[in-house]
ROSE-4610 file (N, C-alpha, C; in Angstrom, 1 decimal, always signed):
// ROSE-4610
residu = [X/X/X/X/X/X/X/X/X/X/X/X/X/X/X/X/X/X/X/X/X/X/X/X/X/X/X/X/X/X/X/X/X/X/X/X/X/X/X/X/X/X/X/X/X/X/X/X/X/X/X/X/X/X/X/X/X/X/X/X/X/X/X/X/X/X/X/X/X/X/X/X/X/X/X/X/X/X/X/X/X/X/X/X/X/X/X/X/X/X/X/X/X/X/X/X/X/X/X/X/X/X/X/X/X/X/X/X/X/X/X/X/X/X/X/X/X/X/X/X/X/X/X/X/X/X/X/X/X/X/X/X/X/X/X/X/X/X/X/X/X/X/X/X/X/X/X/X/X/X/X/X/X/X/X/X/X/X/X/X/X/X/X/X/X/X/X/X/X/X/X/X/X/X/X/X/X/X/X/X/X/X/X/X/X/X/X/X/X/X/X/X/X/X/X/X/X/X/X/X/X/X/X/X/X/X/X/X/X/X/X/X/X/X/X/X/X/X/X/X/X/X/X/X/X/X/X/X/X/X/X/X/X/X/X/X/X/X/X/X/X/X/X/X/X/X/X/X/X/X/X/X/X/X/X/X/X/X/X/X/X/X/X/X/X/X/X/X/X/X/X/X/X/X/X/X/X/X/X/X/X/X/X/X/X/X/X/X/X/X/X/X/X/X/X/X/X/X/X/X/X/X/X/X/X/X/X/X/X/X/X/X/X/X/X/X/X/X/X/X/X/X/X/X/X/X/X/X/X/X/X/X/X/X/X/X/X/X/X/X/X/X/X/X/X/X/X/X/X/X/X/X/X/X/X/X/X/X/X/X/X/X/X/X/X/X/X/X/X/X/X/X/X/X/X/X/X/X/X/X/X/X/X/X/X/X/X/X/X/X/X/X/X/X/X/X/X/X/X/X/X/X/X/X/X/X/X/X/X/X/X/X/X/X/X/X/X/X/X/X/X/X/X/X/X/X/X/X/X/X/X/X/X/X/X/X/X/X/X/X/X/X/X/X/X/X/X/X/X/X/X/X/X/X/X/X/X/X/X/X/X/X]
num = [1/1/1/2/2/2/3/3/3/4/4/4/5/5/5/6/6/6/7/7/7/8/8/8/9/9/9/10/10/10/11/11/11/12/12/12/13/13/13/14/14/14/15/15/15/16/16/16/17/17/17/18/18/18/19/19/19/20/20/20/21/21/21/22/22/22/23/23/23/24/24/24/25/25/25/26/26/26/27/27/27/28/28/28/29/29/29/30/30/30/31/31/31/32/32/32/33/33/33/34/34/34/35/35/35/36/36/36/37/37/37/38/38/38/39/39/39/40/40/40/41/41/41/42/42/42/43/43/43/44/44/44/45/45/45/46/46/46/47/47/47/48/48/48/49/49/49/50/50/50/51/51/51/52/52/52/53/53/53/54/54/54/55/55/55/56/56/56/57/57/57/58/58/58/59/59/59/60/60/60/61/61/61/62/62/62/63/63/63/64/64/64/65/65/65/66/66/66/67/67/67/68/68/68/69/69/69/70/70/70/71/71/71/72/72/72/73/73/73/74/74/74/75/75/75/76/76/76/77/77/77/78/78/78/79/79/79/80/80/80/81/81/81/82/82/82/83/83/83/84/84/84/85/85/85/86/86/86/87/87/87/88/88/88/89/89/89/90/90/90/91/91/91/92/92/92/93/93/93/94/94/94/95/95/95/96/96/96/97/97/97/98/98/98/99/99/99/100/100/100/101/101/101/102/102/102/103/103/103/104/104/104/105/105/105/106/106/106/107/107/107/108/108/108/109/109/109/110/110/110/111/111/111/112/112/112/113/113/113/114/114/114/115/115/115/116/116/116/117/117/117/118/118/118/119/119/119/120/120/120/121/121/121/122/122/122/123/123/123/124/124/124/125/125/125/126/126/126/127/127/127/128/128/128/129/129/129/130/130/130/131/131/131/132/132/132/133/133/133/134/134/134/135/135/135/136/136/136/137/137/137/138/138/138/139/139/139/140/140/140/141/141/141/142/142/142/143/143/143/144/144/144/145/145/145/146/146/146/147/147/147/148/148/148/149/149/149/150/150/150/151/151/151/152/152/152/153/153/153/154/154/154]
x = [-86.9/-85.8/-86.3/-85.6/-86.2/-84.9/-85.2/-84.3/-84.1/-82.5/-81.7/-82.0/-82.6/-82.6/-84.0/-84.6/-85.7/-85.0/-83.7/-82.9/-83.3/-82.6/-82.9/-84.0/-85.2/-86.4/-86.9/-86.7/-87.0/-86.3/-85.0/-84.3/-84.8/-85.3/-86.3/-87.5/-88.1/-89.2/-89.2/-87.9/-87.9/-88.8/-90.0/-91.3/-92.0/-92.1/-93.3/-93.7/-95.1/-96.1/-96.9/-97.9/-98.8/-98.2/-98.1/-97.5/-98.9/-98.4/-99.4/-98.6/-99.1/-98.7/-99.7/-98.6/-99.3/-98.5/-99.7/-99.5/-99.8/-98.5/-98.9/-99.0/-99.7/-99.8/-100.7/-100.8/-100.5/-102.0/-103.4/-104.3/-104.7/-104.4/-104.5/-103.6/-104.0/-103.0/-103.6/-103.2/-104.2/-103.5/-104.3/-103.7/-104.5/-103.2/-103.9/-102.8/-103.7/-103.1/-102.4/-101.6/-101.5/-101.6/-101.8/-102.0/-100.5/-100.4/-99.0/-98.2/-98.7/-98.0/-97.1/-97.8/-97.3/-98.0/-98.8/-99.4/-99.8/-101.2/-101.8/-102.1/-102.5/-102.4/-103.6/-104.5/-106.2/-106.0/-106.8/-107.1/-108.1/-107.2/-108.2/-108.9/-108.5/-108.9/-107.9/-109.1/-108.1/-108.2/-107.0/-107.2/-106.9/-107.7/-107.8/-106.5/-105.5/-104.5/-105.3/-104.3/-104.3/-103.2/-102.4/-101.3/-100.9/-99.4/-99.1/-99.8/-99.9/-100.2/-101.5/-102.8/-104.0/-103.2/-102.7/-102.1/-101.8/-101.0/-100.5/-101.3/-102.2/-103.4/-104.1/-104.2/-105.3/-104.5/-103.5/-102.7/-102.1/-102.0/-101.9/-102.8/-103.9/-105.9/-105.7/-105.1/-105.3/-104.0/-103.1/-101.7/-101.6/-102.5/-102.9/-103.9/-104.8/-106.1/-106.3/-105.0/-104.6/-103.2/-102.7/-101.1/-100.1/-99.9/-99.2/-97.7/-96.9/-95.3/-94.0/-95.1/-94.3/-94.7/-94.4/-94.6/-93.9/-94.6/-93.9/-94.8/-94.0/-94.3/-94.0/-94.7/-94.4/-93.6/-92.7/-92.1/-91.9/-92.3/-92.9/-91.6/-91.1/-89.9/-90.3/-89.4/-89.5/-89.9/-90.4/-90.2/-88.2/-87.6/-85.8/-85.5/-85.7/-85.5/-85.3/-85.1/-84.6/-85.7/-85.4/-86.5/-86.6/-88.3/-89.4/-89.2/-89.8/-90.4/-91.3/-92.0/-92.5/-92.1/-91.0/-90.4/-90.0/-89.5/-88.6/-89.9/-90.9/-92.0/-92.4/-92.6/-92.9/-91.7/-90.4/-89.4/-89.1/-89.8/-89.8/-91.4/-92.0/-93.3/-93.1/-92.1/-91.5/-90.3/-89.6/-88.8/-89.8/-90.3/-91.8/-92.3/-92.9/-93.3/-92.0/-91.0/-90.2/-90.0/-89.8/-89.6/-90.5/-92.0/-92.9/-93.5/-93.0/-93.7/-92.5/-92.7/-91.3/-91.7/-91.8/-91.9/-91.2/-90.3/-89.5/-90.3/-89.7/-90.3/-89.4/-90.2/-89.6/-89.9/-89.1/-89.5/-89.9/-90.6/-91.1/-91.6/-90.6/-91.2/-92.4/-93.1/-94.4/-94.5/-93.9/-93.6/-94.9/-95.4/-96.6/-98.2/-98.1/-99.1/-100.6/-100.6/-101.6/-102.5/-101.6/-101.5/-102.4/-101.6/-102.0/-104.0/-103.7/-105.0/-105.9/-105.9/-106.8/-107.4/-106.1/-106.8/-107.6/-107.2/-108.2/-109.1/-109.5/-110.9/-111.5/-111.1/-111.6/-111.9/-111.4/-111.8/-112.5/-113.3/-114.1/-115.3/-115.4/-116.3/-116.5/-115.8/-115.7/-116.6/-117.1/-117.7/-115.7/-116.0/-114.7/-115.0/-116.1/-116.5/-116.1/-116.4/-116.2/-114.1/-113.7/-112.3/-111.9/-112.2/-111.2/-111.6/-112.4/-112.8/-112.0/-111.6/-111.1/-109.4/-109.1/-108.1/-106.5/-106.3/-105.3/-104.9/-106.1/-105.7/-105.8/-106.2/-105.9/-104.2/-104.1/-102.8/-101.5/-102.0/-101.4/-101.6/-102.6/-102.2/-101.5/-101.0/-100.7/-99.1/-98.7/-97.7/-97.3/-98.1/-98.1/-97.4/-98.6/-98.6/-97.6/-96.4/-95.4/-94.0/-94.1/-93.0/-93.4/-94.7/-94.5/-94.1/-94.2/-94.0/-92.6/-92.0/-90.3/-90.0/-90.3/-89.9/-89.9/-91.1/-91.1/-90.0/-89.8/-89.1/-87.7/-87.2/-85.7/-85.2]
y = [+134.6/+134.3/+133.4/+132.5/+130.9/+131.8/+132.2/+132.9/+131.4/+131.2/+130.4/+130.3/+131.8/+131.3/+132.6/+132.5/+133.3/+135.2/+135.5/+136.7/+137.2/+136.0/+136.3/+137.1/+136.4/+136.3/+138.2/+137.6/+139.7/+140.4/+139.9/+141.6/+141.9/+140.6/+140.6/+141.5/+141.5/+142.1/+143.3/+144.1/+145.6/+146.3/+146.4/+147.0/+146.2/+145.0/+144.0/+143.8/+143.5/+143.6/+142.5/+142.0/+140.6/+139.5/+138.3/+137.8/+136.2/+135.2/+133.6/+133.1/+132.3/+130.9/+129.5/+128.5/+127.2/+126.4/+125.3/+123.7/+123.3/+122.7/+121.8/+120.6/+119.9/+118.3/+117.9/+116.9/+116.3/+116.6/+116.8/+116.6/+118.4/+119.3/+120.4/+121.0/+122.7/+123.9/+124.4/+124.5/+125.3/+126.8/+127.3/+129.3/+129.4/+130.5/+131.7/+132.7/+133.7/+135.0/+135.8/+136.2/+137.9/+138.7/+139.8/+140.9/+141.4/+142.7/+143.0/+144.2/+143.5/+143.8/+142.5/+141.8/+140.2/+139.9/+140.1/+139.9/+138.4/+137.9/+137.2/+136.6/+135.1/+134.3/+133.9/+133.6/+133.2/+132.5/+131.1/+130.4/+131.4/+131.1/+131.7/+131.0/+130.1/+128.9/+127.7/+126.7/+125.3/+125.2/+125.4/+125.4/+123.6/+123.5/+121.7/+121.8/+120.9/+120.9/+120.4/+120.8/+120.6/+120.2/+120.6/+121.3/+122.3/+122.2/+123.6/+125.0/+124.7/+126.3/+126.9/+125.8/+126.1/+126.3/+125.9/+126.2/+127.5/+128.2/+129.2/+130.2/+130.1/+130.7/+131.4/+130.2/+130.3/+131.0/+130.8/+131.8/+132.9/+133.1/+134.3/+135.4/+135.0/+135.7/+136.0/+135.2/+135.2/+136.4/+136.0/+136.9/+138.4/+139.0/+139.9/+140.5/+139.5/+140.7/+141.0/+140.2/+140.4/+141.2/+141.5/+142.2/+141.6/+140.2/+139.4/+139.4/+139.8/+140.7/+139.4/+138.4/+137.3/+135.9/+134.2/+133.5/+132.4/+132.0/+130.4/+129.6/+128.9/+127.1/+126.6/+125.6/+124.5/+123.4/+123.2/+121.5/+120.7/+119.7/+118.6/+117.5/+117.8/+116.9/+115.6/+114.6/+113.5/+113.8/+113.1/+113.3/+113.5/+112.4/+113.0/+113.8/+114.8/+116.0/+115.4/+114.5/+114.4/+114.5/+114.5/+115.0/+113.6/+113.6/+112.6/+112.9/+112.1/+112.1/+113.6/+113.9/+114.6/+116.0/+116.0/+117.2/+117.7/+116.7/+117.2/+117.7/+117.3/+117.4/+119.0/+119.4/+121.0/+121.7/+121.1/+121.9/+122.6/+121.2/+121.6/+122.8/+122.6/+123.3/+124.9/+125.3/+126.5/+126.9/+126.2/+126.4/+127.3/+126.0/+126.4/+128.3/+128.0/+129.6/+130.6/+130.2/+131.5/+131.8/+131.1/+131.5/+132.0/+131.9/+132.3/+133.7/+134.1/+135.1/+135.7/+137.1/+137.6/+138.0/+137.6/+137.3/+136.3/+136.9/+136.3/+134.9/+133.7/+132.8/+132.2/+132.0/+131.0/+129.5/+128.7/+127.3/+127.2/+126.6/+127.1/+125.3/+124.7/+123.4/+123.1/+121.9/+121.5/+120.6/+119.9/+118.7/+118.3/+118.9/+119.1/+119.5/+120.2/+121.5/+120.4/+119.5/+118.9/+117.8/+117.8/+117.0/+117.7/+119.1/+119.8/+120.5/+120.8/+121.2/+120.6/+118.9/+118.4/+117.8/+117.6/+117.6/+118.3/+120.2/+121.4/+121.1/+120.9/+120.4/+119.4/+118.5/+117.4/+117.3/+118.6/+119.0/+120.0/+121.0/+121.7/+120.7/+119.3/+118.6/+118.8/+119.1/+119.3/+118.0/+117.9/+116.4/+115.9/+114.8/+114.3/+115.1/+115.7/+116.1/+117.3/+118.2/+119.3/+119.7/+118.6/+119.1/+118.8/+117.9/+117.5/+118.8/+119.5/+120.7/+121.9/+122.2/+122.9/+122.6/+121.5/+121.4/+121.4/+121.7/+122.3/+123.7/+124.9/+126.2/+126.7/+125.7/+125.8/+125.2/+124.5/+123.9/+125.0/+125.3/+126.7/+128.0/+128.2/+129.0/+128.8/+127.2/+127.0/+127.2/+126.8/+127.2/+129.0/+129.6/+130.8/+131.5/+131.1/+132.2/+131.6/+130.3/+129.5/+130.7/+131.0/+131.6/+133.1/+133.9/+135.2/+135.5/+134.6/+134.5/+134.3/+133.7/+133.4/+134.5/+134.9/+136.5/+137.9/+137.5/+139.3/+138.8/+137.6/+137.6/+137.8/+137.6/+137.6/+139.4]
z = [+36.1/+37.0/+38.1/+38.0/+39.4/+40.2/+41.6/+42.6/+43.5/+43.8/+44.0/+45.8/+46.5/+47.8/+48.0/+49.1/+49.0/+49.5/+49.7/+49.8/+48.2/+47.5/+46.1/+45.3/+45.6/+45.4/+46.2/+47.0/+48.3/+47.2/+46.7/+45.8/+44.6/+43.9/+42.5/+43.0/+43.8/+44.3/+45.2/+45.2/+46.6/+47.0/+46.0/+46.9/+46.9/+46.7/+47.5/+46.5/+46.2/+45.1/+45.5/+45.2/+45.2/+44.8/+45.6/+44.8/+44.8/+44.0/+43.6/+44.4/+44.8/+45.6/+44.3/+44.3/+43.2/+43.8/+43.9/+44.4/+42.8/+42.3/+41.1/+40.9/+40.6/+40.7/+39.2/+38.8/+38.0/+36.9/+38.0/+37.1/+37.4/+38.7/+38.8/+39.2/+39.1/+39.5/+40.9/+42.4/+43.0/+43.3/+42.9/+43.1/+44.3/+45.1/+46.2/+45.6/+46.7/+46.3/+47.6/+48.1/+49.4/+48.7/+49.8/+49.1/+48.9/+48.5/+48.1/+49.7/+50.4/+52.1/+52.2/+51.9/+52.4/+53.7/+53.9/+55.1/+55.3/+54.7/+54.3/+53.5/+53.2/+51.4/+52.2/+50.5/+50.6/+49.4/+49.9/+48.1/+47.3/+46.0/+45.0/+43.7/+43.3/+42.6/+42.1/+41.6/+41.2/+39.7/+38.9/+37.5/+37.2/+36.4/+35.8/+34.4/+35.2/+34.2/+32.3/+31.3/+29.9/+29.9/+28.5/+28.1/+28.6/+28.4/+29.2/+28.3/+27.3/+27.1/+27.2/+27.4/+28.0/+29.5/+30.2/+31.5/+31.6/+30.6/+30.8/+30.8/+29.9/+29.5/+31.0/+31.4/+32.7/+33.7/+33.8/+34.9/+34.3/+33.3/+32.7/+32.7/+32.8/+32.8/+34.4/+35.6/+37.3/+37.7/+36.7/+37.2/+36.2/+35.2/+35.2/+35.8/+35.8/+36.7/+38.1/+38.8/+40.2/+40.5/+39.2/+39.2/+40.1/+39.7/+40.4/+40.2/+41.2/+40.8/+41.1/+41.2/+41.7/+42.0/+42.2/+42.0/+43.0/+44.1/+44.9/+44.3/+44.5/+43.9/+44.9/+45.2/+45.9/+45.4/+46.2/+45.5/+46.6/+45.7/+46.5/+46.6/+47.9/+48.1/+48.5/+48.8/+49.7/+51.1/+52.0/+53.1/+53.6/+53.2/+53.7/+52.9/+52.4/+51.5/+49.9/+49.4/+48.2/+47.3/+46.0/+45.2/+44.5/+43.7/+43.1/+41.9/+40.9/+39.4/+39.5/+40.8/+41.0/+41.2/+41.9/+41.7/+40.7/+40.1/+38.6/+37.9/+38.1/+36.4/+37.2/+38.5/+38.7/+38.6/+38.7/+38.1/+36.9/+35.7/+34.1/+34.3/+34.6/+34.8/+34.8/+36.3/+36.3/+35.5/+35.2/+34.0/+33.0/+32.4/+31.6/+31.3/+33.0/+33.1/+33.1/+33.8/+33.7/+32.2/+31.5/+30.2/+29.3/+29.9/+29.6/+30.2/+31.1/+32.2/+32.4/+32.7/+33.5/+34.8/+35.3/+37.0/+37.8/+38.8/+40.0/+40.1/+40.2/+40.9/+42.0/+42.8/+44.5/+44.6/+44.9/+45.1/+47.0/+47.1/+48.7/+49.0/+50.1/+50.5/+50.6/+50.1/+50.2/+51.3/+51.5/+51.8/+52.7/+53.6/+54.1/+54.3/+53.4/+52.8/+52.4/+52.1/+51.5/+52.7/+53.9/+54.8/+55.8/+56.3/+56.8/+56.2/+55.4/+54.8/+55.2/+54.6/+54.6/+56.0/+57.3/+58.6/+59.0/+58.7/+59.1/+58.7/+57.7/+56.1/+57.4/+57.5/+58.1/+59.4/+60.1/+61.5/+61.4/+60.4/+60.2/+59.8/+59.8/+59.3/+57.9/+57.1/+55.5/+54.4/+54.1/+52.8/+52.4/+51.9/+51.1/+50.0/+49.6/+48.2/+48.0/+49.2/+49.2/+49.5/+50.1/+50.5/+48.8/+48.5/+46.8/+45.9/+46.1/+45.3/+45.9/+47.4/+47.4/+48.3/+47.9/+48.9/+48.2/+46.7/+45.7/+46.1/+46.4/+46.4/+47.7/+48.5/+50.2/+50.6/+49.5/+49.8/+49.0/+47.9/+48.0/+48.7/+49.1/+50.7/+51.5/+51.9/+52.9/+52.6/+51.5/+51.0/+50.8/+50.4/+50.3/+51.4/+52.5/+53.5/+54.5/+54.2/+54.7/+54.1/+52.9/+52.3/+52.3/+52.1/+52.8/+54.5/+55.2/+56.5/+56.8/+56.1/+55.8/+55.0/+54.3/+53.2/+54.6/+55.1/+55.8/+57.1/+57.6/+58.4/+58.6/+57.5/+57.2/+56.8]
């Protein structure tokens, strides 16, 4: 079920659970995790896109072994809201999984998330080498802990 507004999404899920946060983009996946309070999102790794069903694979192995009850996505709008080539291809993506998974999924704005990261990265004195390795599943944190922060507040 893709939930139409994040009310949605809170009633697919009434006692909480863990949920993934994914930034998807073209050559990778970045996963974080909260815990199932909703408290907090932490990167947890960056899966190297294939085909979708080595894709599936790999988040299938992260969303069993962490009992993940639920799923934001990032979508990567325009800056004036409207949606890219880009949006659409993480749209077919979650299509994809919902039909593949039965778990709630949430669309949760990106539109900044990659922006943001990479200033912190770069104000922590980060290598360029080292942010491009971790700055997928920091960008799904940032996403993450954007939409459980919007979920417990409403």
């Amino acid at each position: 079920m893709i939930a139409a507004s994040p009310a949605d999404f809170r009633a697919a899920l009434p006692s909480g659970g863990r949920l993934a946060g994914l930034d998807v983009g073209s050559k990778t996946i970045g996963v974080a995790l909260c815990d199932a309070g909703w408290t907090f999102a932490s990167a947890a790794v960056t899966v190297q896109r294939r085909k979708f069903s080595k894709d599936l694979e790999a988040l299938k192995a992260i969303f069993s072994a962490q009992q993940v009850a639920g799923l934001v996505i990032g979508l990567p709008l325009n800056l004036d809201g409207s949606e890219s080539p880009q949006t659409q291809s993480v749209r077919a993506f979650a299509r994809n999984l919902d039909q593949a998974l039965a778990l709630p999924i949430l669309f949760w704005d990106e539109r900044w998330s990659t922006m943001a990261v990479e200033r912190d990265m770069i104000g922590m004195d980060m290598s360029r080498k080292k942010r491009a390795a971790k700055v997928d599943a920091a960008a799904a944190e940032y996403i993450l802990q954007g939409a459980i922060d919007g979920l417990v507040a409403s």
